[in-house]
C-alpha positions in Angstrom: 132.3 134.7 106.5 129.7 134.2 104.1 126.7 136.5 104.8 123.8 134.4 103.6 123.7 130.8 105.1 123.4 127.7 102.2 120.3 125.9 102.2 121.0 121.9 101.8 118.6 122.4 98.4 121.6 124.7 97.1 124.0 122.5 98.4 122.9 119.6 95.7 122.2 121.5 93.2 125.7 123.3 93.4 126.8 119.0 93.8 124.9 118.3 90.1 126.0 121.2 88.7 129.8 120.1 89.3 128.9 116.4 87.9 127.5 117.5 85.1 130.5 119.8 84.3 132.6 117.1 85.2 130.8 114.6 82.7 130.6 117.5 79.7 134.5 117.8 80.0 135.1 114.2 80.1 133.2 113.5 77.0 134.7 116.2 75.5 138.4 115.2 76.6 139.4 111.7 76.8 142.7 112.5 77.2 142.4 110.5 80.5 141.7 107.0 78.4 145.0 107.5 76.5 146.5 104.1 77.1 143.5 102.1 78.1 141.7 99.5 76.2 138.4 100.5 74.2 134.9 100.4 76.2 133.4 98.2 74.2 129.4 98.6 74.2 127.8 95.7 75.5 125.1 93.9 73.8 121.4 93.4 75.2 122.1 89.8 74.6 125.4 90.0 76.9 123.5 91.5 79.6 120.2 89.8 80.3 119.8 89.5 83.5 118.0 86.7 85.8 114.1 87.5 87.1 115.1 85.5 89.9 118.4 87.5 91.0 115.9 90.4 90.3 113.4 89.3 92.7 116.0 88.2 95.5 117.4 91.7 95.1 114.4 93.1 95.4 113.2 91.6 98.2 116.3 91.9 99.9 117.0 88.3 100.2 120.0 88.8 98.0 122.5 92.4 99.6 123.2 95.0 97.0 127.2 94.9 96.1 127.3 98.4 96.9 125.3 98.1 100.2 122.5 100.2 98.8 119.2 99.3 100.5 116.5 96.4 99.0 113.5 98.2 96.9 110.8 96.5 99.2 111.7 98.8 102.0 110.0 101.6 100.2 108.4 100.1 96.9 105.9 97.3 96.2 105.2 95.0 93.5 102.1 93.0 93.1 102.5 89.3 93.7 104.4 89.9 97.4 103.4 88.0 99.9 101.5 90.5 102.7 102.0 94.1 103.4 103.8 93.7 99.7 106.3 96.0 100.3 106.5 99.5 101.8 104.8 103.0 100.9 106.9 105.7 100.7 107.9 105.0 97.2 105.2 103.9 93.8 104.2 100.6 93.1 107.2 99.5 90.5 104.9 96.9 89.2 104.5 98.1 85.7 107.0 100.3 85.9 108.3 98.1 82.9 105.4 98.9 81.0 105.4 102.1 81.3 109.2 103.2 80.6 110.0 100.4 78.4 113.4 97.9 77.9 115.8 101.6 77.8 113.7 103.8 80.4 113.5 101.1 82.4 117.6 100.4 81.7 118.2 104.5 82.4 116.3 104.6 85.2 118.7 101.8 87.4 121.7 103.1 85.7 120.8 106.3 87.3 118.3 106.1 89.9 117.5 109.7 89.6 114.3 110.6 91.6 114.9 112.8 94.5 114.1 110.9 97.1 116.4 108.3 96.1 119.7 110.6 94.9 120.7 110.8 98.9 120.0 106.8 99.5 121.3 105.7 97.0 124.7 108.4 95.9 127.4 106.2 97.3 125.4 103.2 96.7 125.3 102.6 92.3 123.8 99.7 91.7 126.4 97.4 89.6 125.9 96.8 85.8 124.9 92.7 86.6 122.0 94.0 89.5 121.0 96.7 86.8 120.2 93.8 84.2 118.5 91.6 86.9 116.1 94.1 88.1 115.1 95.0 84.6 114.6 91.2 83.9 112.6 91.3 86.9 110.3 94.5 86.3 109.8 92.6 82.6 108.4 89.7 84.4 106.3 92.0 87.1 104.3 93.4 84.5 103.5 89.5 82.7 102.5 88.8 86.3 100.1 91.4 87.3 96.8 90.4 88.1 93.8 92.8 87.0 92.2 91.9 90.3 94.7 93.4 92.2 93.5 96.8 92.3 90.2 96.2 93.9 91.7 94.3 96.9 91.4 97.5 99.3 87.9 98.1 98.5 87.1 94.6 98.9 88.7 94.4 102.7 86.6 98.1 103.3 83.3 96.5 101.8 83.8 93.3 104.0 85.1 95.4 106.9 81.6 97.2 106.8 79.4 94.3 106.3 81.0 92.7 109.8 80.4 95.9 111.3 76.3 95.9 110.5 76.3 91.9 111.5 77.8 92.8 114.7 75.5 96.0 115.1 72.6 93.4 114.7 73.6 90.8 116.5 74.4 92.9 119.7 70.9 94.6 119.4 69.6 91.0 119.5 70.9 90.0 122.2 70.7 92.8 124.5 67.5 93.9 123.6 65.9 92.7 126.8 68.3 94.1 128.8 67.4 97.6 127.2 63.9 97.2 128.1 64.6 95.6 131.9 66.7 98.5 132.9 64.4 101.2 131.2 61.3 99.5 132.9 63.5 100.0 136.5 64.0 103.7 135.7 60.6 104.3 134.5 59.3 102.7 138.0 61.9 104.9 140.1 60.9 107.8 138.3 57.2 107.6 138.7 57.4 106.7 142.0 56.1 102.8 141.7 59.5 101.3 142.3 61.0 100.4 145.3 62.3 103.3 147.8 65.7 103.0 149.7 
């Protein structure tokens, strides 16, 4: 019986530790490949992928091979139609821009972000959907709209200006009835009004 209980935290790392050991004695023995036909490195011309397969994978229109779940239940990209995706994760839209054609590449080979490693473990995306959603991020970041960013304060600003027009329009129309039922209590009060 072990005397200190394992935290979950120690549980993965002892899980990357193993696959890293396990992919340092693979490179360094092949012995397993004896007999099979070279990997041949495929081209960036071979594996283009569609914007359009991108964006249906994306969106979730199009299921994952490996059953993984669609980006826009945690991510958003600008250019969705409304709520634009969900919030737990970044905006991906110029994620393209900012890791370039082999970040971008790495990053859905390996999907390695910590809240994603337990989503997506048994769930790989497959080399095609890898080359479709970096076609797609390409085309997010040609897409983006400057404007974009100010949309938030733009629904607060408006928000705020209904709220004063409302204020005003209420003290408008009420402001008689202000004065009628103060004029009552002032009468009650003074003893001019009417007794019960």
């Amino acid at each position: 019986m072990n005397a200190y209980p394992v935290t979950p935290a120690q549980q993965l790392n002892r899980g990357r530790w193993a696959g890293a050991v396990l992919v340092l004695l693979v490179m360094l023995f092949p012995m397993s490949l004896v007999g099979q036909p070279p990997v041949t490195a495929t081209s960036p011309e071979s594996q283009q992928g569609s914007a359009s397969r991108g964006e249906s994978l994306f969106m979730g229109r199009t299921h994952f091979l490996n059953g993984g779940p669609a980006c826009i239940s945690c991510h958003s990209v600008a250019g969705l139609p409304f709520p634009n995706g969900g919030t737990l994760g970044p905006d991906l839209t110029h994620t393209y821009g900012k890791l370039g054609p082999a970040g971008t590449q790495a990053a859905m080979q390996t999907l390695y972000f910590p809240t994603m490693i337990p989503v997506y473990r048994d769930h790989q995306l497959a080399p095609r959907e890898q080359a479709d959603m970096v076609a797609y991020f390409r085309t997010t970041v040609a897409e983006a709209k400057p404007q974009a960013q100010w949309t938030t304060q733009i629904l607060i600003l408006a928000a705020f200006m209904l709220g004063i027009i409302f204020v005003a329009l209420t003290a408008f129309f009420w402001r008689k009835r202000v004065l009628s039922v103060r004029r009552a209590l002032v009468a009650r009060a003074t003893g001019q009004g009417v007794r019960s």
